[in-house]
Structure formats: structure tokens, C-alpha cells
Rosetta silent file (secondary structure, phi, psi, omega in degrees, C-alpha in Angstrom):
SEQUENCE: XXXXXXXXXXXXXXXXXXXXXXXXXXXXXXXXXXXXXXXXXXXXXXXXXXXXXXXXXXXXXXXXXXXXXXXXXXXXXXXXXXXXXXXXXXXXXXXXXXXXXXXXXXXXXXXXXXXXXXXXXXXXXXXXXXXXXXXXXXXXXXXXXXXXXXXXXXXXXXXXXXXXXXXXXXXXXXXXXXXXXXXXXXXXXXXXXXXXXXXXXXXXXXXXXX
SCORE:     score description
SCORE:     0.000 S_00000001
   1 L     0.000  121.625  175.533  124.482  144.289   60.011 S_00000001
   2 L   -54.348   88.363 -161.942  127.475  145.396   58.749 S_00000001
   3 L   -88.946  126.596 -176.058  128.461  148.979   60.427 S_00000001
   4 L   -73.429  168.564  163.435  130.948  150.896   57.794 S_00000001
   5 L   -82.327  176.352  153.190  134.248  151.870   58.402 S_00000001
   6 L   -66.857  133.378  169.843  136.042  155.014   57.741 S_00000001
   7 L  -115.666  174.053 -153.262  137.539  154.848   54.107 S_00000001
   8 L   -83.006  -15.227 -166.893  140.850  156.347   53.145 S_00000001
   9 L   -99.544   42.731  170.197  138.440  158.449   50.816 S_00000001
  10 L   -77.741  143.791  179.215  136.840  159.740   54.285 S_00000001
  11 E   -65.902  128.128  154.126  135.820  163.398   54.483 S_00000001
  12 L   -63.451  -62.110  171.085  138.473  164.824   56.922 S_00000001
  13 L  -100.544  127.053  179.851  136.198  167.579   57.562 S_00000001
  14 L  -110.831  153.044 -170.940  132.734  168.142   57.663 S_00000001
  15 L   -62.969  150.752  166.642  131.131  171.824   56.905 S_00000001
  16 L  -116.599  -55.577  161.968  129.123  173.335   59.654 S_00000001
  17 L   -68.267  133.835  120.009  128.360  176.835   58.878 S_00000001
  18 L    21.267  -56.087 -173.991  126.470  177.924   55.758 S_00000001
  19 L   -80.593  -32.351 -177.362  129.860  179.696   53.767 S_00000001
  20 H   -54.037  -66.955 -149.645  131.702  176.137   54.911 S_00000001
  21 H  -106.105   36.089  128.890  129.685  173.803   53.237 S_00000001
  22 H   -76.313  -46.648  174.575  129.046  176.068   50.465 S_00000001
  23 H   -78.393  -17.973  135.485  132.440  176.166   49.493 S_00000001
  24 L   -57.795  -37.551 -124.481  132.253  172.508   50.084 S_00000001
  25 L  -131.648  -41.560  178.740  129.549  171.471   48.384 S_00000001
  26 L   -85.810    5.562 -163.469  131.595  173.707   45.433 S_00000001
  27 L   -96.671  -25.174 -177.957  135.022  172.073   45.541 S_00000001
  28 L   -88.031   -9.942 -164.845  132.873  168.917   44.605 S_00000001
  29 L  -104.090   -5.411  172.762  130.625  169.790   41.911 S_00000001
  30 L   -75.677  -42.192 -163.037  134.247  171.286   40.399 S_00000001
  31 L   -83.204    2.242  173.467  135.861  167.979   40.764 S_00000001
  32 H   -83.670  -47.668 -161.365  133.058  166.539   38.978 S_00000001
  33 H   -91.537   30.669  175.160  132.972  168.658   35.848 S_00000001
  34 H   -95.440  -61.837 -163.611  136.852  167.961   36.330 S_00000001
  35 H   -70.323  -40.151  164.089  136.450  164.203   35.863 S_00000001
  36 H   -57.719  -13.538 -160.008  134.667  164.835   32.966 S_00000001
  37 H  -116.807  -44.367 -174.261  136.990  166.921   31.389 S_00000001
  38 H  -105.334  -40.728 -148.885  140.462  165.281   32.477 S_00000001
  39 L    92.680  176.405  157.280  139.714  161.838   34.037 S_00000001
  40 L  -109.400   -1.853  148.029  140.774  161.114   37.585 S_00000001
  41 L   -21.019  -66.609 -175.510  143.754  160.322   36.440 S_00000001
  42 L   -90.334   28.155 -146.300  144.751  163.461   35.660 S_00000001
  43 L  -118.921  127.118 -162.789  142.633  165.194   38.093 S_00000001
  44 L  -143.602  123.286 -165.671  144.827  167.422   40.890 S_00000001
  45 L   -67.792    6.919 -166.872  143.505  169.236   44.427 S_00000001
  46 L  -109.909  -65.339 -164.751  145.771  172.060   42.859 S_00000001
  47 H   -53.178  -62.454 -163.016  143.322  172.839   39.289 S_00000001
  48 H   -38.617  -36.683 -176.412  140.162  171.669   41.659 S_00000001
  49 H   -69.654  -40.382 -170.400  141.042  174.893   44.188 S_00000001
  50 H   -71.379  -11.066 -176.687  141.681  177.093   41.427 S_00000001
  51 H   -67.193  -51.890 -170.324  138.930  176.156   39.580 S_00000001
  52 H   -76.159   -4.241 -161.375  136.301  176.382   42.736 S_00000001
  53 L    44.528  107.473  160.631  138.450  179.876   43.248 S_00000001
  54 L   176.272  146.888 -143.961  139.667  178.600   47.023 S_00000001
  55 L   -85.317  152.281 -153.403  142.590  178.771   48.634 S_00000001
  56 H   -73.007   16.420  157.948  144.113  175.106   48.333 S_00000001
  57 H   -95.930   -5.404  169.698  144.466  174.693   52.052 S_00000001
  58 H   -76.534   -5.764 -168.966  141.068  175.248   52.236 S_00000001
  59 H   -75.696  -56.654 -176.605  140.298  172.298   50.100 S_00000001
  60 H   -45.113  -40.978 -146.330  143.127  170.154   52.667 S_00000001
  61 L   -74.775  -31.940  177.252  140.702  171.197   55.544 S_00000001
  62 L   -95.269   -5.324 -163.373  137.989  169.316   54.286 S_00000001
  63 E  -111.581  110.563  153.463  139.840  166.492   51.614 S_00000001
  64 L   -45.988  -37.071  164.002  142.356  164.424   52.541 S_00000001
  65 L   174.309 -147.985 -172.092  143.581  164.523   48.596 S_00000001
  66 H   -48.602  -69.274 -171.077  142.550  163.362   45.352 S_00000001
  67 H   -43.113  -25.312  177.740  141.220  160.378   46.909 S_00000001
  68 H   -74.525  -19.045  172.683  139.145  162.060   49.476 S_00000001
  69 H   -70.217  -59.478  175.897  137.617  164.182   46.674 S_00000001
  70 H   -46.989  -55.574 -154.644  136.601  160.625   44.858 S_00000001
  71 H   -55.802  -34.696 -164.518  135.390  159.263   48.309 S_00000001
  72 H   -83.353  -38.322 -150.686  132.955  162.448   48.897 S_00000001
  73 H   -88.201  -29.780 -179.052  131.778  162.038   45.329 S_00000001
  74 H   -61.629  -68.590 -174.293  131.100  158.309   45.236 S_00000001
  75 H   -19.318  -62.523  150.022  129.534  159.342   48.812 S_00000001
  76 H   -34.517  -84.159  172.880  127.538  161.870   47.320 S_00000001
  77 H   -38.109  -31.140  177.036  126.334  160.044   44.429 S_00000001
  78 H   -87.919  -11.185 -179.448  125.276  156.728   46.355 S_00000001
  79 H   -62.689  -77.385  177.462  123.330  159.400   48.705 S_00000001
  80 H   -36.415  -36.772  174.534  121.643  161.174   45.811 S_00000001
  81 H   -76.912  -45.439  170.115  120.666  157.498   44.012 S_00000001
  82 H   -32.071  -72.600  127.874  119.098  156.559   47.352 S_00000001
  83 H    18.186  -58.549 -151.848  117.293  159.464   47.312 S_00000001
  84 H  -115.981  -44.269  172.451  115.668  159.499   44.091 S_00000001
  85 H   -65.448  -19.364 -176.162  115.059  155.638   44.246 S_00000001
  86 H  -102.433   -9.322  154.244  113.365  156.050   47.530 S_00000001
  87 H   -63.802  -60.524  158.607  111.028  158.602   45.941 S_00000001
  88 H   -59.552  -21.052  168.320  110.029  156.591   43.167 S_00000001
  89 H   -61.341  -60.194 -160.158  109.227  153.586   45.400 S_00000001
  90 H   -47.723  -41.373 -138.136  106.935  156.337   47.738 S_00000001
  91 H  -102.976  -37.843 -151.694  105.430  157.318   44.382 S_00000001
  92 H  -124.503   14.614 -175.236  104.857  154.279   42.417 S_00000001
  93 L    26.343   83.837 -175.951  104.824  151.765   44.946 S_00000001
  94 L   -86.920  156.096 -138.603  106.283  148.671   43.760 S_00000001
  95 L  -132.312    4.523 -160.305  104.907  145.226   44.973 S_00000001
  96 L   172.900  133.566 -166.591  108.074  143.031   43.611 S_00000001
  97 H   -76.454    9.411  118.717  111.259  142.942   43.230 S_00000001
  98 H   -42.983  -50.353 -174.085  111.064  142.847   39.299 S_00000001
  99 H   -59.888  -44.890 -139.959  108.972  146.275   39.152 S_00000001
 100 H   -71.570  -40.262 -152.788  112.193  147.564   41.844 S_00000001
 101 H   -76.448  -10.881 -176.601  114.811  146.150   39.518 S_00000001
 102 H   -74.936  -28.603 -172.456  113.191  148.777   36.573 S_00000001
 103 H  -114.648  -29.492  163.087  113.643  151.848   38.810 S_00000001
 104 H   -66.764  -38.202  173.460  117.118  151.223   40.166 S_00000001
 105 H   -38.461  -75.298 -156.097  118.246  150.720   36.442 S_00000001
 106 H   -48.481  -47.111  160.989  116.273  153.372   35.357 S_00000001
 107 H   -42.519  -64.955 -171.821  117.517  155.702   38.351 S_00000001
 108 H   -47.388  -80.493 -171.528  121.451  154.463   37.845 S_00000001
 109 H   -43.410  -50.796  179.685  120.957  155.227   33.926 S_00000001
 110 H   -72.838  -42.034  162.956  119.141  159.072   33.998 S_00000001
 111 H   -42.516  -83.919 -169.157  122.258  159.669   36.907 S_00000001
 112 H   -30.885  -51.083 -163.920  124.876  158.812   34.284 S_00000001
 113 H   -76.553  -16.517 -175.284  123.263  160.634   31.694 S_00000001
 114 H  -116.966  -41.400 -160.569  122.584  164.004   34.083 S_00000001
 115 L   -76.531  152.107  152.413  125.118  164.132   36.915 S_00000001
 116 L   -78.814  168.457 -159.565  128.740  165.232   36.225 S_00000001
 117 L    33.539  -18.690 -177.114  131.633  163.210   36.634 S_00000001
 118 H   -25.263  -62.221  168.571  129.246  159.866   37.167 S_00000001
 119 H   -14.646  -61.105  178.063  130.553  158.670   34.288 S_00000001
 120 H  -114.270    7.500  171.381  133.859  158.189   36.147 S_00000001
 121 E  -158.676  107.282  148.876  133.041  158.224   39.829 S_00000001
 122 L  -101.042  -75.434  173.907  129.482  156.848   40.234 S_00000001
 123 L  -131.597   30.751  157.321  129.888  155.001   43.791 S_00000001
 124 L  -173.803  175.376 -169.742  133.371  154.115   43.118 S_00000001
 125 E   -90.010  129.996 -152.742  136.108  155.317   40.324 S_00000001
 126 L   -91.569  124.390 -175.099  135.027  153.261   37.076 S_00000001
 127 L    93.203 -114.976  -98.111  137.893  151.203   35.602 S_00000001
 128 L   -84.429  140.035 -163.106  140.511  152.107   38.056 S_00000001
 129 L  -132.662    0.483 -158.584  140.590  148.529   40.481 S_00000001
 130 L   -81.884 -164.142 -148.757  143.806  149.286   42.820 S_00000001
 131 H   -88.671  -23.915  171.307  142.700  148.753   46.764 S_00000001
 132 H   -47.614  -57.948 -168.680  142.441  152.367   47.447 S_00000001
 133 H   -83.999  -18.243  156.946  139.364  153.269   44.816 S_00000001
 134 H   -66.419   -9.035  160.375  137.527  150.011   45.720 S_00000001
 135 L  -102.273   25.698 -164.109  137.419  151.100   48.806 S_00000001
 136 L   -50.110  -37.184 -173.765  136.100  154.957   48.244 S_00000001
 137 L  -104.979   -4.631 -172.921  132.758  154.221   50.545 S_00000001
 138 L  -168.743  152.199 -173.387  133.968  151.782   53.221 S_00000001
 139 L   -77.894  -48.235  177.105  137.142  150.640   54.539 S_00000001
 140 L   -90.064  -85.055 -137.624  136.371  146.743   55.018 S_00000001
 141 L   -90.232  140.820  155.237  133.517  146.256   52.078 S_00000001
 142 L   -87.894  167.292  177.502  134.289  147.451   48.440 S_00000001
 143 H    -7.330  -95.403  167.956  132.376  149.704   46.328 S_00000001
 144 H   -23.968  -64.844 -175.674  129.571  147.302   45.299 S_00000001
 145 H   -77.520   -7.185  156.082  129.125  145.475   48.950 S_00000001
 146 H   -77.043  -38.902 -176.624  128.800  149.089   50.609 S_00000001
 147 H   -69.834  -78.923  161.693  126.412  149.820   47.699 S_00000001
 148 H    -6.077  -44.801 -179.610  124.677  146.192   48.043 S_00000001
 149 H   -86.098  -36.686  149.739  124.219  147.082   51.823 S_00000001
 150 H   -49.374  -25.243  148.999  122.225  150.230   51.192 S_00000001
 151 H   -58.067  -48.002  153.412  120.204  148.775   49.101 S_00000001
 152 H   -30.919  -91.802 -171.737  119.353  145.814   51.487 S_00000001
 153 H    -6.873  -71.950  173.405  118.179  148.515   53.593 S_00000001
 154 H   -38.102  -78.108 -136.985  115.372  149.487   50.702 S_00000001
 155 H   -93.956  -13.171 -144.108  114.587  146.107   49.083 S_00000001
 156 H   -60.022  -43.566  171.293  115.400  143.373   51.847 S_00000001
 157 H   -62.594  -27.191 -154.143  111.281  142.984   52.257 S_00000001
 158 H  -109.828  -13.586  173.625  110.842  142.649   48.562 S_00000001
 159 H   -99.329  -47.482 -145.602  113.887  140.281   48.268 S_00000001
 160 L   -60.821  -95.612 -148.686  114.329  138.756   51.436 S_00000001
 161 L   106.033  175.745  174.228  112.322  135.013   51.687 S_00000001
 162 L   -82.117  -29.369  179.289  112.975  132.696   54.419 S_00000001
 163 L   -96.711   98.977  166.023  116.770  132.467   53.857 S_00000001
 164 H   -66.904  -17.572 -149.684  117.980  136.325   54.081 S_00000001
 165 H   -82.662  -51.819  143.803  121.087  135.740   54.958 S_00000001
 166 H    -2.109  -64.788 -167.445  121.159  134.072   51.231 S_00000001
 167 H   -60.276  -51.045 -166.028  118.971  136.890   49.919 S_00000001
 168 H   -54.786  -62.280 -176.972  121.539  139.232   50.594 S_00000001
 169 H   -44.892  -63.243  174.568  124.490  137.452   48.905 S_00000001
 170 H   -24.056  -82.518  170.320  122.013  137.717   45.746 S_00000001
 171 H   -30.907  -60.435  174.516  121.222  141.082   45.803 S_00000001
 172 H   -56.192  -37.123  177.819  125.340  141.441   46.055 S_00000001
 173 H   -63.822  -60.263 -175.884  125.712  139.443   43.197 S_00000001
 174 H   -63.393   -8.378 -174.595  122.927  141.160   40.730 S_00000001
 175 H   -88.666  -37.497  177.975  124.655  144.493   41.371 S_00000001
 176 H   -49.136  -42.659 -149.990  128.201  142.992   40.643 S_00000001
 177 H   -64.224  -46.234 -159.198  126.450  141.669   37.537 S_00000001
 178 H   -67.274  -71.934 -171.705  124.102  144.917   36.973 S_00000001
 179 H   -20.780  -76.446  177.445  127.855  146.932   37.023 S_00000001
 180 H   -35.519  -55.679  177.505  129.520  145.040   34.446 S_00000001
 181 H   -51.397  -60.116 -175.024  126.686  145.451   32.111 S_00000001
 182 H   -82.169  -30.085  162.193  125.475  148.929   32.348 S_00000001
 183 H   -65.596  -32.152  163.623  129.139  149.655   32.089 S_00000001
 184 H   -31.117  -84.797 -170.717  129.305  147.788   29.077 S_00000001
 185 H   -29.389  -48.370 -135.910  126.368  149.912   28.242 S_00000001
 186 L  -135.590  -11.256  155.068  127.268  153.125   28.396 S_00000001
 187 L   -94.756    0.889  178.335  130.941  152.529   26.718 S_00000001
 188 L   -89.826  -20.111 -176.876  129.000  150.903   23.307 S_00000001
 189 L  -174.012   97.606  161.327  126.858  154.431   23.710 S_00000001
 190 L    -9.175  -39.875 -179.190  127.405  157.432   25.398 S_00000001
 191 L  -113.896   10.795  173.768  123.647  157.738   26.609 S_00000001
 192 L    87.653   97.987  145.698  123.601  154.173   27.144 S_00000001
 193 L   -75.250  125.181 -158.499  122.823  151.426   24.828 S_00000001
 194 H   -57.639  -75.242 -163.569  119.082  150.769   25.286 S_00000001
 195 H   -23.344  -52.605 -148.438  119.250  146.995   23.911 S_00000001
 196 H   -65.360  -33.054  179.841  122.435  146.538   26.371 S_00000001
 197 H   -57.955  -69.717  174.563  119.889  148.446   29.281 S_00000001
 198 H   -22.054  -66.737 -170.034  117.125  146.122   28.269 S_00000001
 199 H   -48.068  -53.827  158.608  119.277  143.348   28.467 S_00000001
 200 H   -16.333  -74.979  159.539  120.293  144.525   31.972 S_00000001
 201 H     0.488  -91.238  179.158  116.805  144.289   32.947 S_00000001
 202 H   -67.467  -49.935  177.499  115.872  141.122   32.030 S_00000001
 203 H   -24.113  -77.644 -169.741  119.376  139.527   33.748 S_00000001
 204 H   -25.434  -98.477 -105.314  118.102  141.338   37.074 S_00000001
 205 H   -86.527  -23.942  157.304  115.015  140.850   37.213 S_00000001
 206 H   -40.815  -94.873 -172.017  115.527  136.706   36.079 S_00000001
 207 H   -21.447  -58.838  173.072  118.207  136.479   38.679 S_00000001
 208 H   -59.195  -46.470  148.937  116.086  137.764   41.284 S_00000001
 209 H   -37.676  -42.741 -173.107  112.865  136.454   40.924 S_00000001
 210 L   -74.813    0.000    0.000  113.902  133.086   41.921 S_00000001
């Protein structure tokens, strides 16, 4: 099992106290509705303090910079899809890794359409490919293969088989695949073209089955 590294988009600091990681918690949901508004391109720890009203070394205590701001959000975001996906399994108990591949879309898609900035930092910065933002969740593993390993975690029984070691590299594969696709998706239609979603789907849940 793969134990991550520290990525350069590592939280310097983490909140302890109650006002900390309030004021934490707000420097990120700024830099979201940021991303949405600017890109990360354009996106600067100087608008994010004034925007969150805080003073910009307070931002430094917990953010290493721009990047550390992506790093928390990708962080954030692959937390929050776990999360939600690990609810709906509890709830609707799926028996196969077809039913599974329907509720991580279906999670991944209502995130895009409700979180802020997702759009452009879902668990890594969308588009941008240089070695820093592929590595926003893990130091060694890009985006995907950090994501791909959290997922293992979930599905590995519902995937796995006698060769896991195999299983895995799949499961790494349908997400690269899933990416491409859904990205696809969602620049052909703002809310996500359903056909191109559909389409998703069926890829997955093909790929996987065997």
C-alpha cells in the first residue's frame, strides 16, 4: 500500500482552535468562488486575504501560496467525494461494481454542478498539466493515482478478483478514462452533457465488469 507523501500543495499549517480553522476553512471556500470567477491562473493569496477579510500573513501561516490553496482544495474535495460516496454505498448498498460505477459518476457530476471552484480544482487543477498541479494530493503519485488509491480503499472487494494487484491498475485506468470524458462532458455543457455522462457510464462499467 502506497503511503502518500507530502505534496508541494501541503497544508503548512493545520487549524487547531475553533477561530483558526474558521478562518481556515474561509480562506478556502473564498479561493473557490475565486476560481470560478478568475481561473487559477489569475487567482492571487493577495485578492484571496482580502476577499476572506484576513490579514495576508495569516493566510502564509496556513498556505504555502497559490499552490497550497489548490492542494487544500483538491484535498478537500477528494475528502468531501469520499464522503458522500461512502454514504450512498451505506444507503443503497451496492452488490457490483457496475451499480458502484453509477454513484461515483453520479457523485463526481452533482459535485461539479454544486461545489465552487470544482469546475477548476476538483482533485487536481483541470487543464493545467505542469509537475507541480499533478501533484496537488501526493508528492510521488499524480492526481488520478492518489485519487485511484482512495478509491481502492472503497471498491477493492467489489473489484478486486484473484489478481488484485491487476485489479488495481484497472480501477487506475477507468478513472484516467472516466476524467477525460466527464471533462469532455461538462465543457460540451455546463451542467454536463447527459448523453456524454451516459456514455461515461457505459465505458466504466464495460471496462470493469470484465
Amino acid at each position: 500500500m502506497h503511503v502518500p507523501a507530502p505534496s508541494p500543495g501541503t497544508v503548512r499549517r493545520r487549524p487547531v482552535q475553533r477561530r483558526s480553522q474558521e478562518r481556515f476553512d474561509r480562506i478556502l471556500d473564498v479561493s473557490a468562488q475565486l476560481l470560478d470567477e478568475v481561473g487559477y491562473m489569475a487567482l492571487t493569496t493577495k485578492e484571496v486575504a482580502r476577499r476572506a477579510e484576513v490579514p495576508i500573513g495569516t493566510l502564509y501561516q496556513f498556505f504555502t501560496g497559490v499552490d497550497g490553496l489548490l492542494g487544500a482544495l483538491a484535498e478537500r474535495n477528494l475528502k468531501h467525494f469520499m464522503d458522500r460516496l461512502t454514504r450512498r454505498m451505506e444507503a443503497e448498498q451496492p452488490s457490483d461494481i457496475t451499480t458502484m460505477v453509477d454513484l461515483a459518476v453520479e457523485e463526481y457530476v452533482a459535485m461539479h454542478r454544486s461545489v465552487p471552484g470544482f469546475g477548476v480544482v476538483d482533485f487536481g487543477a483541470v487543464g493545467r498539466e505542469d509537475p507541480r498541479s499533478v501533484h496537488l494530493l501526493d508528492a510521488v503519485l499524480e492526481n488520478n493515482a492518489a485519487v485511484a488509491d482512495r478509491l481502492w480503499e472503497l471498491l477493492g472487494d467489489l473489484i478486486g478478483g484473484e489478481d488484485r494487484a491487476a485489479a488495481r491498475i484497472s480501477l487506475h485506468v477507468a478513472l484516467e478514462c472516466a476524467d477525460a470524458v466527464l471533462r469532455l462532458a461538462f465543457r460540451q455543457d455546463p451542467e454536463g452533457d447527459p448523453v456524454l455522462i451516459a456514455e461515461c457510464k457505459k465505458l466504466l462499467r464495460g471496462y470493469l465488469a470484465q
